[in-house]
C-alpha positions as CSV (number, residue, x, y, z in Angstrom):
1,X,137.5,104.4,112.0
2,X,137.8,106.0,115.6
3,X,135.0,104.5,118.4
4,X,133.1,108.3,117.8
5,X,132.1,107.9,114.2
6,X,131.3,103.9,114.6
7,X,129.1,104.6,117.9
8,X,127.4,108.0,115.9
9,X,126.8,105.2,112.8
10,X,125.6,102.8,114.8
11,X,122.9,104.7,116.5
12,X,121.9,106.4,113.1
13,X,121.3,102.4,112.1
14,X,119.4,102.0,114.9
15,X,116.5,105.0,114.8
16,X,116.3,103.8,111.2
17,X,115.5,100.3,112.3
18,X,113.3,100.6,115.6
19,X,109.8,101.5,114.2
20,X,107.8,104.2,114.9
21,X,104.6,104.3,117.1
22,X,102.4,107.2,117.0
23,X,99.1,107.3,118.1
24,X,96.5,110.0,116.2
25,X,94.2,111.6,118.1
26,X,90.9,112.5,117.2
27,X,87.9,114.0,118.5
28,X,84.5,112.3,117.4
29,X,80.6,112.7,117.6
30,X,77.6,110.9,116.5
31,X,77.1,110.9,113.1
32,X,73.2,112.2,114.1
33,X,75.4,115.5,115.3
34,X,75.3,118.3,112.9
35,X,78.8,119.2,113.5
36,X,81.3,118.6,110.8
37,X,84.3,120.5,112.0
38,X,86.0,121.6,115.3
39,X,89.0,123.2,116.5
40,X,91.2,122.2,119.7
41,X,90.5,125.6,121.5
42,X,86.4,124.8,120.7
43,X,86.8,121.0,122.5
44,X,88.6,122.2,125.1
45,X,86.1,124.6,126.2
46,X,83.4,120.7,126.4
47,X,86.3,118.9,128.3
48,X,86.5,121.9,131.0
49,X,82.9,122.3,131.6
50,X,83.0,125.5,129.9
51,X,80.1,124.5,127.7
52,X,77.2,122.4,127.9
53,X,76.5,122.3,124.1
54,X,78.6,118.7,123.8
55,X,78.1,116.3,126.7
56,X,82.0,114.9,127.2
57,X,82.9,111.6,127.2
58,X,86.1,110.6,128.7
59,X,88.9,107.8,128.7
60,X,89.8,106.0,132.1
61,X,93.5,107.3,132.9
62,X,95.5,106.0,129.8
63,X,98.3,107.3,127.6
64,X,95.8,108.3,125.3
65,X,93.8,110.6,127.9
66,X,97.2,112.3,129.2
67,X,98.3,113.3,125.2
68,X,95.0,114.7,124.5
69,X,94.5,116.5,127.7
70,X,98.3,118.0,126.9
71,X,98.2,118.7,123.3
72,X,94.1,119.8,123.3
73,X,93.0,120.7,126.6
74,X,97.3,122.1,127.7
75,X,96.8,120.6,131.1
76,X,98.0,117.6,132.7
77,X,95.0,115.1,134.4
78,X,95.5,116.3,138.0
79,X,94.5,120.5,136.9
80,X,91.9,118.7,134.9
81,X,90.5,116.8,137.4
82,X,90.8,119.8,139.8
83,X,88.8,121.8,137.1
84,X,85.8,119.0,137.3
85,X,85.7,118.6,141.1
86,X,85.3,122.4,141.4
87,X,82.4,122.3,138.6
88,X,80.9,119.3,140.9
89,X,80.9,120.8,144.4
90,X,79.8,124.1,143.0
91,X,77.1,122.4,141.1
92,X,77.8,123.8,137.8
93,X,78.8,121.1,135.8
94,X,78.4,117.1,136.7
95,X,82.0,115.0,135.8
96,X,82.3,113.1,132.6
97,X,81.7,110.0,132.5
98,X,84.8,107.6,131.7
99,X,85.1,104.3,129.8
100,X,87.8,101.8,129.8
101,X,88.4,101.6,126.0
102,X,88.2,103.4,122.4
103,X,86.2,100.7,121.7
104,X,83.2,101.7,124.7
105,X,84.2,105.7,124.4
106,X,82.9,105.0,120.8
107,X,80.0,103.1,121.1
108,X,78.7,105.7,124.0
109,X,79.6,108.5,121.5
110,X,77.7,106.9,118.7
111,X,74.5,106.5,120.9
112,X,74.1,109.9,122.2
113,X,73.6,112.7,120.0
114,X,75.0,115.6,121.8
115,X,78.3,113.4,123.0
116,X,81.6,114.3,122.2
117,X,85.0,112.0,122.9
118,X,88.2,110.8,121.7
119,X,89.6,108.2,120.4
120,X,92.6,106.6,118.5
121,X,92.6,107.3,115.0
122,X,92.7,103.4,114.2
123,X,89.5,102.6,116.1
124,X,87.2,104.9,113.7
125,X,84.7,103.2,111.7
126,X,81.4,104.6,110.4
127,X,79.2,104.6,113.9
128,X,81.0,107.9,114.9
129,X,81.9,111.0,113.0
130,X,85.6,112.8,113.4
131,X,85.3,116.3,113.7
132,X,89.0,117.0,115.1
133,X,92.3,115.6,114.6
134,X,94.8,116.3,117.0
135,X,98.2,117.4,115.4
């Protein structure tokens, strides 16, 4: 067997072996919230401040805040947090508020009627309602 095919083998091996990780997103409300379904172009428009109709709630910087502000929003966190200081100074729009964990991004979900946040998929139980789930 020549070193070419045994190294391509060998790593074929090794993606089968090493498991894979992937977090699902989803976007979640209060079950009190009418809403039953959303698409990413519709939450994008409450995590830029270009509606008031869903009071954000956001994730401290985290893996988890950077995929969903890519995949959803199609911005990295610096042009978001650009888009929020703008909305601040002009007095438009006041800056989510940000929680350290899916755990407290749920619970403050949960308690407020008109919030809207996101979570990993795992952390869902029956105090919040998934509206969106981020391909």
């Amino acid at each position: 067997m020549n070193t070419k095919l045994a190294l391509s083998l060998l790593a074929g091996s090794l993606s089968l072996a090493a498991p894979v990780f992937a977090t699902e997103i989803v976007v979640i409300v209060s079950p009190k919230n009418p809403a039953t379904r959303m698409f990413s172009e519709q939450a994008s428009q409450f995590f830029l401040g270009k509606s008031s109709l869903f009071t954000p709630i956001e994730r401290n910087d985290s893996p988890l805040r950077n995929e969903f502000y890519q995949k959803v929003l199609g911005k990295d966190a610096t042009q978001v947090k650009a888009v929020w200081s703008k909305l601040v100074f002009t007095g438009k729009g006041s800056a989510p508020k940000e929680y350290n964990s899916d755990a407290e991004v749920k619970k403050a979900v949960a308690a407020d009627p008109v919030a809207i946040g996101y979570i990993d998929k795992a952390h869902v139980d029956d105090t919040v309602k998934v509206i969106l789930t981020v391909p």
